[in-house]
LOGUTI-450987 format. One record per residue: residue in one letter; z, y, x of N, C-alpha, C in turn. Coordinates in pm, whole numbers, plus 50000, padded with zeros to 5 digits. Atoms other than C-alpha are relative to their C-alpha. Layout:
<recs>
+----+-------+---------+--------+-------+----------+---------+-------+---------+--------+
! aa !  n_up ! n_north ! n_east ! ca_up ! ca_north ! ca_east !  c_up ! c_north ! c_east !
+----+-------+---------+--------+-------+----------+---------+-------+---------+--------+
!  A !     Z !       Y !      X !     Z !        Y !       X !     Z !       Y !      X !
...
+----+-------+---------+--------+-------+----------+---------+-------+---------+--------+
</recs>
This chain:
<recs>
+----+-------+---------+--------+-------+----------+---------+-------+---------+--------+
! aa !  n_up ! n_north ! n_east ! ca_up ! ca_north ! ca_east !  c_up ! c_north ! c_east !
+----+-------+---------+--------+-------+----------+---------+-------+---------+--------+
!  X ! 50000 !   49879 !  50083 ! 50000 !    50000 !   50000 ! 50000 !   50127 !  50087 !
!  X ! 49976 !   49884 !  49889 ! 50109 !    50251 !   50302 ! 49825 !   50009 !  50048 !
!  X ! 50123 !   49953 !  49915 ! 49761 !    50177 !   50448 ! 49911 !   50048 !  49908 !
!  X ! 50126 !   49942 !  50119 ! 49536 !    50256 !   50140 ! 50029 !   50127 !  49952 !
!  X ! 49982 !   49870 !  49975 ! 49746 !    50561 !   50102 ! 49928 !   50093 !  50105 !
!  X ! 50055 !   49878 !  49916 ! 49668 !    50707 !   50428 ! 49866 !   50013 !  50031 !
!  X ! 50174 !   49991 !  49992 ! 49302 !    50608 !   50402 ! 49940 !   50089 !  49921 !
!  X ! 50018 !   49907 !  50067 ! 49291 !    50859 !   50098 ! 50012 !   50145 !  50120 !
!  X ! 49999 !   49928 !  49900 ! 49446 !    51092 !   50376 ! 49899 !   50054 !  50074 !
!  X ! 50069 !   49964 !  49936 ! 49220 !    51030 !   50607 ! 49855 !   50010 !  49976 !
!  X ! 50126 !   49981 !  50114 ! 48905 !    51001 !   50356 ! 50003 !   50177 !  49985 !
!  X ! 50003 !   49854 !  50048 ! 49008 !    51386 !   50255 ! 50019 !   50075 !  50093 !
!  X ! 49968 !   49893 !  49877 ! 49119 !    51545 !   50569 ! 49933 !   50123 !  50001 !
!  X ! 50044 !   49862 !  50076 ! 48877 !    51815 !   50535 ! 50023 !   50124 !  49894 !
!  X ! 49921 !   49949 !  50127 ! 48935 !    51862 !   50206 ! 50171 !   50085 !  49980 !
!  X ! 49853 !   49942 !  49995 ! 49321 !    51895 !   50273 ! 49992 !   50123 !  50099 !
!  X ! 49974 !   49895 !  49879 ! 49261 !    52121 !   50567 ! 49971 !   50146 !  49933 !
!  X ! 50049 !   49914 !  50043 ! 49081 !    52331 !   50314 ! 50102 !   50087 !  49892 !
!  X ! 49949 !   49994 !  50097 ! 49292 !    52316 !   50013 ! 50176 !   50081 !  50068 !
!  X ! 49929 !   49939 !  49919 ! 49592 !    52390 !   50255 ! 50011 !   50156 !  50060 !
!  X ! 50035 !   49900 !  49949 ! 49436 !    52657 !   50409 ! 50042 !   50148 !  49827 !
!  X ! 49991 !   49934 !  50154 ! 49412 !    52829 !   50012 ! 50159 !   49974 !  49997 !
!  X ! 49850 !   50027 !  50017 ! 49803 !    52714 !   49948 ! 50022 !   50070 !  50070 !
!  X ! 49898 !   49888 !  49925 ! 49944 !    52895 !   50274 ! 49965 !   50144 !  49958 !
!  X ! 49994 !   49862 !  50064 ! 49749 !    53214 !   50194 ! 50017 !   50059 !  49880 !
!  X ! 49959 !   49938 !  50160 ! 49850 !    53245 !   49808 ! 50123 !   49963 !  50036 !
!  X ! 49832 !   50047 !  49993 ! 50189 !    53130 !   49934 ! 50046 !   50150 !  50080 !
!  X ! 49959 !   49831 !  49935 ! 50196 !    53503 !   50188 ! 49938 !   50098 !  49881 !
!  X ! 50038 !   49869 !  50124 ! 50017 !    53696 !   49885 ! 50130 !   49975 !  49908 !
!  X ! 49904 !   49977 !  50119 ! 50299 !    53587 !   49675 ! 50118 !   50072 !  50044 !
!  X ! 49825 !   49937 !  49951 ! 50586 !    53698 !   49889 ! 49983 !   50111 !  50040 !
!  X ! 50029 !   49889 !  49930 ! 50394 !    54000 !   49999 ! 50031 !   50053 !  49871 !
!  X ! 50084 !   49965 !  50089 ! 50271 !    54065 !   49647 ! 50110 !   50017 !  49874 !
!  X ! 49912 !   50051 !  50079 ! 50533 !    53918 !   49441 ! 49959 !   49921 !  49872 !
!  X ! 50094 !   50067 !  50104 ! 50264 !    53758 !   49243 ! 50020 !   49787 !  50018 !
!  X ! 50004 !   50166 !  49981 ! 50327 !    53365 !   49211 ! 49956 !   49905 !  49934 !
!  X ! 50089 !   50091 !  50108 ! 50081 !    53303 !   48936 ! 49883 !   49944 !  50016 !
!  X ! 50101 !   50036 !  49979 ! 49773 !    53231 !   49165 ! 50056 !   49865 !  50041 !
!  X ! 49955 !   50166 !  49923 ! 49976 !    52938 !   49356 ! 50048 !   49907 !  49937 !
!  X ! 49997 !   50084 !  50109 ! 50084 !    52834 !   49027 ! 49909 !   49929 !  49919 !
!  X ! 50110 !   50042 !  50076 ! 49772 !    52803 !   48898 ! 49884 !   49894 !  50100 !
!  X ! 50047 !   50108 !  49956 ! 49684 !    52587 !   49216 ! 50036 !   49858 !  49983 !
!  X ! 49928 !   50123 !  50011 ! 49913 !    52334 !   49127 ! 49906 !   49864 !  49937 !
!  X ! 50108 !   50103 !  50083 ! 49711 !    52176 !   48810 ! 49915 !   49963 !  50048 !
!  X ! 50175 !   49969 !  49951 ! 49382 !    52250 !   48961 ! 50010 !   49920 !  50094 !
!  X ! 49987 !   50039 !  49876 ! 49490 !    52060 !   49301 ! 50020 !   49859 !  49911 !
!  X ! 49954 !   50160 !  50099 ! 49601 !    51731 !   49022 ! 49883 !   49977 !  49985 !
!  X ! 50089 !   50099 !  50027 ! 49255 !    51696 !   48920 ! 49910 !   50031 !  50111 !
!  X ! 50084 !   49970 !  49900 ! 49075 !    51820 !   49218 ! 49995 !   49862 !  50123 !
!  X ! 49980 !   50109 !  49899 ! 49250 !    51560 !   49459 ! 49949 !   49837 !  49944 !
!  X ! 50049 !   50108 !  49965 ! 49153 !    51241 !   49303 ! 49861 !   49996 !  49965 !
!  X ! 50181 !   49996 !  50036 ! 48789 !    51329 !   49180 ! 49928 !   50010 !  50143 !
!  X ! 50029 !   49987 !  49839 ! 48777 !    51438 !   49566 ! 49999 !   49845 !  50088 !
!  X ! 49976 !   50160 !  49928 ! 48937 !    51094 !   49654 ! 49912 !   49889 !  50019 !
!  X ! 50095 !   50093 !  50107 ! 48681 !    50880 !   49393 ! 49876 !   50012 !  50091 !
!  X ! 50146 !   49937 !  49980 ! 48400 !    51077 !   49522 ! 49971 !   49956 !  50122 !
!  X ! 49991 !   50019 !  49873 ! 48451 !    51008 !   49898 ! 50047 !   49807 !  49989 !
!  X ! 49994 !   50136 !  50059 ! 48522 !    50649 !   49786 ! 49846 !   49927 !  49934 !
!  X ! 50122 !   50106 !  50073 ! 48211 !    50553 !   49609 ! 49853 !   50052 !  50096 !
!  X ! 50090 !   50007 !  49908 ! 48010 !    50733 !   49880 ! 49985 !   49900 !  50122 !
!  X ! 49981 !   50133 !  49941 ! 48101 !    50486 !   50125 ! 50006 !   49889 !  50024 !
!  X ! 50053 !   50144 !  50020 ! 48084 !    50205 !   49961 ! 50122 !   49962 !  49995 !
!  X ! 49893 !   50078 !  49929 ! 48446 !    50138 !   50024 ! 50070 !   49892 !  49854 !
!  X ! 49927 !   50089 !  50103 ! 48525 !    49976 !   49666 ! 49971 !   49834 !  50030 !
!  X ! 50039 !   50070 !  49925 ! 48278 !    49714 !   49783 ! 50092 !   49903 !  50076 !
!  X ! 49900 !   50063 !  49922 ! 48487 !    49626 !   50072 ! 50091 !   49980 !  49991 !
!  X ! 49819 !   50017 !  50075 ! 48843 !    49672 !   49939 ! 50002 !   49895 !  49953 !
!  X ! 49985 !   50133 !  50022 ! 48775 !    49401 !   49723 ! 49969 !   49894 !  50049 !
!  X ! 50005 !   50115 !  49862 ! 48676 !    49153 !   50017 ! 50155 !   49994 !  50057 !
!  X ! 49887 !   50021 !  49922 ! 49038 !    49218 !   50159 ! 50114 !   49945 !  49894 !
!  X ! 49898 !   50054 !  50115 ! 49358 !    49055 !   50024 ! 50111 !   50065 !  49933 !
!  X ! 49960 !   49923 !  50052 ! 49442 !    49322 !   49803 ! 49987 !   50026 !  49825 !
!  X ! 50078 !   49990 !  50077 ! 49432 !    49330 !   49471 ! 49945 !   50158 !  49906 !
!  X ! 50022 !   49850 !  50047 ! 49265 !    49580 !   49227 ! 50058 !   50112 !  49960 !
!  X ! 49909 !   49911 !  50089 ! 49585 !    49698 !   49045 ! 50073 !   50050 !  50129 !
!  X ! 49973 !   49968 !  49946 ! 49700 !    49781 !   49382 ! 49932 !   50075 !  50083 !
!  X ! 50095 !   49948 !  49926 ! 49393 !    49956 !   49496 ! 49982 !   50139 !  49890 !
!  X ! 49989 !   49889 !  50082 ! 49452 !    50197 !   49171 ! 50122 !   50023 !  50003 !
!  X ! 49841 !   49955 !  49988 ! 49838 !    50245 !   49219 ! 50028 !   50063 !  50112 !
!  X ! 49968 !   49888 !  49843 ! 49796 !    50389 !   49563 ! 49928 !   50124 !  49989 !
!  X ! 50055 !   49848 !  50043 ! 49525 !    50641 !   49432 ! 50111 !   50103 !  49955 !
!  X ! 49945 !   49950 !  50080 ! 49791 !    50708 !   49175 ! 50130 !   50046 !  50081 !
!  X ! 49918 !   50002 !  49926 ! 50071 !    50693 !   49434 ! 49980 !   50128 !  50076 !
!  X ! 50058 !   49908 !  49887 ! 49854 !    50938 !   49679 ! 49968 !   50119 !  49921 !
!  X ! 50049 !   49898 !  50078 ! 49787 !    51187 !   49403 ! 50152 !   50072 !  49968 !
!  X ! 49883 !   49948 !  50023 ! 50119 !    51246 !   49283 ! 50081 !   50041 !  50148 !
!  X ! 49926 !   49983 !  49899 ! 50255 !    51269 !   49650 ! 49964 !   50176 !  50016 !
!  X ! 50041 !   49840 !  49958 ! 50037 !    51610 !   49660 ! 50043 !   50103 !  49908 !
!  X ! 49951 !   49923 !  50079 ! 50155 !    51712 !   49340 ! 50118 !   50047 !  50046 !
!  X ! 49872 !   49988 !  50006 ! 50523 !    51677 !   49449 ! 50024 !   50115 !  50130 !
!  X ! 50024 !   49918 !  49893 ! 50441 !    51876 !   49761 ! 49959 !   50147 !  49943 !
!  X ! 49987 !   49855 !  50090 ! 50287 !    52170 !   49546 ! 50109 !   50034 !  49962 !
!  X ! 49898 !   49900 !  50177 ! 50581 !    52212 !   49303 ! 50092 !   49998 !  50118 !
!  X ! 49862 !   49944 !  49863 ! 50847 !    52178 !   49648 ! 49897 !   50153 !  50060 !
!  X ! 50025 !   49877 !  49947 ! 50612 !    52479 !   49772 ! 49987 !   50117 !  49909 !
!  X ! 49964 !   49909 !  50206 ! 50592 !    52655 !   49398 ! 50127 !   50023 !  49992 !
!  X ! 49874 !   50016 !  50031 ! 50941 !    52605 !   49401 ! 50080 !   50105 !  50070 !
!  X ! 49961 !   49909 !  49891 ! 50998 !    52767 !   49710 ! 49945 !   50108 !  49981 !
!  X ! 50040 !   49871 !  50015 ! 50811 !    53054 !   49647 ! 50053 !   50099 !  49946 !
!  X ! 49892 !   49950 !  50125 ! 50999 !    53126 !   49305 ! 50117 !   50049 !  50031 !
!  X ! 49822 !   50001 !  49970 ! 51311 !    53135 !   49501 ! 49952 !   50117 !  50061 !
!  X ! 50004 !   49876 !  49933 ! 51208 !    53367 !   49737 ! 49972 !   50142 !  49962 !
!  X ! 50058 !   49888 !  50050 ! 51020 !    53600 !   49511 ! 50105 !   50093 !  49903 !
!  X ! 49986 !   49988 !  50086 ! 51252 !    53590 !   49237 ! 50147 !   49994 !  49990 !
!  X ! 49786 !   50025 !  49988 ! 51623 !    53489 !   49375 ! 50080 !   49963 !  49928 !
!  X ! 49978 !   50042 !  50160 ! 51655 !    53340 !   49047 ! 49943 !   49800 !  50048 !
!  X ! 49993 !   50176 !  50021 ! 51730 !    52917 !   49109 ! 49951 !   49948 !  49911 !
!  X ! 50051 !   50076 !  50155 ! 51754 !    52832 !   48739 ! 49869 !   49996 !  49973 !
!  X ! 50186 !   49959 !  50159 ! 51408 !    53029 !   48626 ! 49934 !   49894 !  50116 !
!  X ! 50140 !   50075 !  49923 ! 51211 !    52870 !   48959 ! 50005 !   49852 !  49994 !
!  X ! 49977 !   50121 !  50028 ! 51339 !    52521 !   48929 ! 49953 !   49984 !  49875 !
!  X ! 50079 !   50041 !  50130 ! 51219 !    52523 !   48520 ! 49913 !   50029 !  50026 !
!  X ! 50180 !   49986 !  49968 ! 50890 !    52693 !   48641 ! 49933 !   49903 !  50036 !
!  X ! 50055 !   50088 !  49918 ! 50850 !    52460 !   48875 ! 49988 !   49850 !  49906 !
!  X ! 49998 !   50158 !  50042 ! 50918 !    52118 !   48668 ! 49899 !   50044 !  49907 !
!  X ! 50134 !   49991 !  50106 ! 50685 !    52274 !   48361 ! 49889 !   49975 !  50023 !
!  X ! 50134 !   50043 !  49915 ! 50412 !    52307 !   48621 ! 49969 !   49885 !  50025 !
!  X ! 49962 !   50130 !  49973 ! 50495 !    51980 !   48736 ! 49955 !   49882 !  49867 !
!  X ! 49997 !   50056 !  50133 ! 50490 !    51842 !   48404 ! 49836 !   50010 !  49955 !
!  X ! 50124 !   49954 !  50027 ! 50154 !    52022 !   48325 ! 49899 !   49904 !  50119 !
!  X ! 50073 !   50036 !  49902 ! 50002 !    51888 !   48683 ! 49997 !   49832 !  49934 !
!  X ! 49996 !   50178 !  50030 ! 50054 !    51518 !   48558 ! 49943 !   49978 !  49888 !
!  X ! 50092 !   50063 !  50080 ! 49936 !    51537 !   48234 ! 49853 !   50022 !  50000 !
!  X ! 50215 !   49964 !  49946 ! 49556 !    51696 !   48380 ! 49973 !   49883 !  50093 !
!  X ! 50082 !   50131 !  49907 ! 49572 !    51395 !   48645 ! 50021 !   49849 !  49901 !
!  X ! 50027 !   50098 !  50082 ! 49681 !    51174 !   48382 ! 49883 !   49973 !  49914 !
!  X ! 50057 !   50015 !  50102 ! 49414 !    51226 !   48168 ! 49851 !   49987 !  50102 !
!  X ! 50108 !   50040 !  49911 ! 49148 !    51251 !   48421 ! 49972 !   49877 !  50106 !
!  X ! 50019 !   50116 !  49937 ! 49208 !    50964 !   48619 ! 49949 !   49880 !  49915 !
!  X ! 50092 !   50145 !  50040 ! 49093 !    50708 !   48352 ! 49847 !   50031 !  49975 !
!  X ! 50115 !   49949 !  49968 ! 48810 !    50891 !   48299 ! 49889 !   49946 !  50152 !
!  X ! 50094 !   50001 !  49879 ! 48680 !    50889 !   48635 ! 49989 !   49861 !  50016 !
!  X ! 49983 !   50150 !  49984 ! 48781 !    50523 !   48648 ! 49909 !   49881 !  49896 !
!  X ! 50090 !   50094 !  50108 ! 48576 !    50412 !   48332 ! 49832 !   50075 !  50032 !
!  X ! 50098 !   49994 !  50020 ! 48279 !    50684 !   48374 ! 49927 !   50009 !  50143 !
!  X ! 49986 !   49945 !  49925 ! 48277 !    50813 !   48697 ! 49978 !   50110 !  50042 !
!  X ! 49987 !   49863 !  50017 ! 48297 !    51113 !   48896 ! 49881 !   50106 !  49973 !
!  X ! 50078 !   49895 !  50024 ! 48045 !    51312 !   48823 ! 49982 !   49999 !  49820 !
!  X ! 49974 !   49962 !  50128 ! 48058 !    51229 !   48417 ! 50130 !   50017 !  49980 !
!  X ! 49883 !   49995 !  49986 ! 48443 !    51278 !   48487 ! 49990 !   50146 !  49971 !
!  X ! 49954 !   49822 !  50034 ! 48389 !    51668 !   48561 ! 49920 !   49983 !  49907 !
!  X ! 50049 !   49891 !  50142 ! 48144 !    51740 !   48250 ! 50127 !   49949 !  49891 !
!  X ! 49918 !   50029 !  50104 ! 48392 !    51544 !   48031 ! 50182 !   50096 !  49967 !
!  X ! 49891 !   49894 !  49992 ! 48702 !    51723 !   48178 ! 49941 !   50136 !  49992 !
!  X ! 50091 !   49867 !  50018 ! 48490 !    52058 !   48159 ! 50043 !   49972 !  49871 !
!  X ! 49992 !   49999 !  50167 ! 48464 !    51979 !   47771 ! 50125 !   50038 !  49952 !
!  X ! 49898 !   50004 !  50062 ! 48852 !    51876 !   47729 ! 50048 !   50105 !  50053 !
!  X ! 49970 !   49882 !  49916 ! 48901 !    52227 !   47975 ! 50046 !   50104 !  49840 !
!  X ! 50052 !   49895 !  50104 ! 48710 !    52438 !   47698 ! 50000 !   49974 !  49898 !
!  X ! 49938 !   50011 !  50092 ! 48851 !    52274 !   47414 ! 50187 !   50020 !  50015 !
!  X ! 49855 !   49947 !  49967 ! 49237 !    52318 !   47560 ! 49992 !   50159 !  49969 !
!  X ! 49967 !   49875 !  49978 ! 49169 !    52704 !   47624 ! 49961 !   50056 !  49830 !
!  X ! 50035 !   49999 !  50110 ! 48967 !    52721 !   47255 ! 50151 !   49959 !  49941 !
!  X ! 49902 !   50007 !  50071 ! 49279 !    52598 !   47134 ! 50110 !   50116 !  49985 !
!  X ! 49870 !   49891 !  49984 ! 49540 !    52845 !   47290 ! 49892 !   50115 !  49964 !
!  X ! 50047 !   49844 !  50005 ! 49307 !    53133 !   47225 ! 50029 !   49998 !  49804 !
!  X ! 50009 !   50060 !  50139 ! 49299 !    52956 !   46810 ! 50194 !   50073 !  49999 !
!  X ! 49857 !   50033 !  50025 ! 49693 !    52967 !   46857 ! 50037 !   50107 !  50018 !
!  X ! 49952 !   49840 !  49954 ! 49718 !    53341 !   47010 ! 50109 !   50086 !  49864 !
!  X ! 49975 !   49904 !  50133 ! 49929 !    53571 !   46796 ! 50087 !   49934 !  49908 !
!  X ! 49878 !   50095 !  50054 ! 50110 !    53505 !   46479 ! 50007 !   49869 !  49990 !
!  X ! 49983 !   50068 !  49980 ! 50027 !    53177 !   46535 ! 50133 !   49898 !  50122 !
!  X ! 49913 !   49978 !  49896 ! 50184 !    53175 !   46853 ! 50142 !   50013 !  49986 !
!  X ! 49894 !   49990 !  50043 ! 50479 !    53325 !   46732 ! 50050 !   49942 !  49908 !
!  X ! 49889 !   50019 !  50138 ! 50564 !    53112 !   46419 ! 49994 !   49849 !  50057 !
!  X ! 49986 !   50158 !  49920 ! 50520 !    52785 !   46679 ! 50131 !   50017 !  50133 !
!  X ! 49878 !   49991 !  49915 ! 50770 !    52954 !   46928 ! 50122 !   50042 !  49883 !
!  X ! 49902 !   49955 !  50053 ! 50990 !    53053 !   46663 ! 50042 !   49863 !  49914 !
!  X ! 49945 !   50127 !  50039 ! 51009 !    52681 !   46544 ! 50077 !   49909 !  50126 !
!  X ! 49972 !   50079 !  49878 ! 51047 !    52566 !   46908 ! 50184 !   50057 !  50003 !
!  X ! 49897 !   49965 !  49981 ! 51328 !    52772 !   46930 ! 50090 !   49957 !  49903 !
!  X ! 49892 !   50045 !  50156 ! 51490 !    52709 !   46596 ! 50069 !   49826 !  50019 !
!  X ! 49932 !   50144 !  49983 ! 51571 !    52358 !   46766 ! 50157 !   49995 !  50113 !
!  X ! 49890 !   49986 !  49908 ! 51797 !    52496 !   47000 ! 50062 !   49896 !  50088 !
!  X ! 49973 !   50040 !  49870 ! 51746 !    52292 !   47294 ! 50024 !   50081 !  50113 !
!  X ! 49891 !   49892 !  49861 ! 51936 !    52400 !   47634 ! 49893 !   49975 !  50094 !
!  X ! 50088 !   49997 !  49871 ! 51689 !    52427 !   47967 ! 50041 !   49859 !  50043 !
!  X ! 49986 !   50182 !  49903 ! 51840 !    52091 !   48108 ! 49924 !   49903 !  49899 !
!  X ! 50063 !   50108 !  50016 ! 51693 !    51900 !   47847 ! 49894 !   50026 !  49954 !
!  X ! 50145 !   49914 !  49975 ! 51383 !    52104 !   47809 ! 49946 !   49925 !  50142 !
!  X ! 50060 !   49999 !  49883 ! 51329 !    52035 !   48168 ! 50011 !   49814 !  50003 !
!  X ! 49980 !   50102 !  49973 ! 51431 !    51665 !   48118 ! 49904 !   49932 !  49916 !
!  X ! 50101 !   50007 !  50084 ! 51187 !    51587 !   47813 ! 49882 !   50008 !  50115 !
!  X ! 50143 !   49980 !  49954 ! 50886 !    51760 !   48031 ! 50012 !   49891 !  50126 !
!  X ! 49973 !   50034 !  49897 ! 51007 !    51608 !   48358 ! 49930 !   49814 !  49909 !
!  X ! 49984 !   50084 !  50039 ! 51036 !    51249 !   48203 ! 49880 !   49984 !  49930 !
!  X ! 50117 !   50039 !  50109 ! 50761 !    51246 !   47935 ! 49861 !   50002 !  50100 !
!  X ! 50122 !   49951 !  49924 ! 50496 !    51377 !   48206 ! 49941 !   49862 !  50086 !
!  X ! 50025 !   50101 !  49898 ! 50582 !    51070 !   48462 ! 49963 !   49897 !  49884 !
!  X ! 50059 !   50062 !  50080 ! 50531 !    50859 !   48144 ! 49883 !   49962 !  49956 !
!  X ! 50112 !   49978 !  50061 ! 50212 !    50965 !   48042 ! 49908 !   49925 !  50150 !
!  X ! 50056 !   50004 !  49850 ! 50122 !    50916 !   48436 ! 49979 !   49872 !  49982 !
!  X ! 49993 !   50095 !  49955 ! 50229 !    50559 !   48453 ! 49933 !   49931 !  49865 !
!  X ! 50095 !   50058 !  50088 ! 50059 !    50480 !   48104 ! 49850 !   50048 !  50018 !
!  X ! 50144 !   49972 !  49893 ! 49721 !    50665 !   48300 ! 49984 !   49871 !  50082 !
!  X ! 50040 !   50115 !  49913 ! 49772 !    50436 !   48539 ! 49946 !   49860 !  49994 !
!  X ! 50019 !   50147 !  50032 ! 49806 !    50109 !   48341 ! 49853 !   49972 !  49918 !
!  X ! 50149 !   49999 !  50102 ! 49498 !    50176 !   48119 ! 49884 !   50016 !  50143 !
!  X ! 50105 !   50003 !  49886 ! 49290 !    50273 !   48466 ! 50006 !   49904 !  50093 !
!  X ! 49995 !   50136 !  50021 ! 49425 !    49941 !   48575 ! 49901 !   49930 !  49959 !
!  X ! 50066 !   50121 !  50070 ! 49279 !    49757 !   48317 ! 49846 !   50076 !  49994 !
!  X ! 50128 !   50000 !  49985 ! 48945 !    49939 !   48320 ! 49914 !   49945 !  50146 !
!  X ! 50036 !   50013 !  49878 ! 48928 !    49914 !   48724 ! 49968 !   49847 !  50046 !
!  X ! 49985 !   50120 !  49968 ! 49000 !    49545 !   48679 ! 49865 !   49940 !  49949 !
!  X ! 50091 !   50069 !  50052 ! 48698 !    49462 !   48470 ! 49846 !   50078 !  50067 !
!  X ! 50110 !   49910 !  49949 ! 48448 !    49715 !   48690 ! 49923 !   49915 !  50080 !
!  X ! 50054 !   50059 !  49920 ! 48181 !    49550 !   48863 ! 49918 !   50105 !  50111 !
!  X ! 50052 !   49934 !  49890 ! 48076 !    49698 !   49236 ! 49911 !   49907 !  50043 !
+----+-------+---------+--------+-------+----------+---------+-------+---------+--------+
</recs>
């Protein structure tokens, strides 16, 4: 499992050097700036970016091919994707996290920022990873494109008094931040590990 991890690693290296490169400098605009909504908004974007990046550099090579020649099996050749994806997430939201603190000197608010994001980042790689796994990547982005510009169609549908008579029910439940944050936290890795098991069972019946 360790080695099919770092073969994603070293499959993306570029990629990371790049994506990195973007992270440290929205990480000095935020503390210069006090702005911490661009590095927030890398978080998601970095969930479905990294394994369509992964897939993509994977099926150019041929390497599915060979994987299954070694004595590995398939559900363990999609649990390390899934393994190697979330590792980058958890690395965003510790540097999201950190930012919040610094910008904002405020623990409580950056720690809930951070898990919402968190929460948010898992259900865009949850939903895109079976995707890519049943169509692949390149009908992966038009399909996520679609479910993009039907998400934002929605919140723009929801703007306003809509908006307000859905936060004014949310609230009317009078949950406390710990289990706000424990719901998103919890439900998110859920959704992940039922991604996983369904891209499992498609990966298992794929012929290379």
């Amino acid at each position: 499992m360790k080695g099919l991890i770092f073969k994603d690693f070293v499959n993306i290296k570029s990629q990371l050097k790049l994506y990195i490169m973007f992270v440290a400098g929205f990480f000095v605009l935020g503390l210069v700036s006090g702005a911490t909504e661009v590095l927030s908004a890398l978080m998601p974007m970095l969930a479905v970016l990294i394994p369509i990046t992964a897939v993509a550099y994977d099926d150019l090579s041929g390497w599915n091919g060979f994987a299954l020649s070694m004595p590995v099996s398939r559900a363990d050749l999609v649990t390390a994707r899934y393994l190697f994806t979330e590792m980058i997430i958890v690395a965003m939201a510790v540097i999201t996290c950190a930012e919040y603190i610094a910008v904002s000197r405020n623990i409580g608010e950056a720690v809930m920022t951070t898990v919402l994001l968190y929460a948010v980042s898992n259900l865009m790689f949850a939903v895109i990873m079976p995707i890519i796994m049943k169509f692949g990547v390149q009908k992966a982005r038009a399909i996520f494109m679609v479910i993009a510009a039907g998400a934002a169609a929605m919140i723009v549908w929801l703007s306003g008094d809509r908006a307000s008579a859905i936060g004014d029910a949310i609230l009317s439940v009078k949950l406390n931040d710990a289990v706000i944050l424990a719901i998103a936290f919890a439900g998110s890795l859920l959704l992940v590990f039922i991604s996983m098991k369904l891209s499992q069972g498609i990966y298992r019946h794929k012929d290379f």
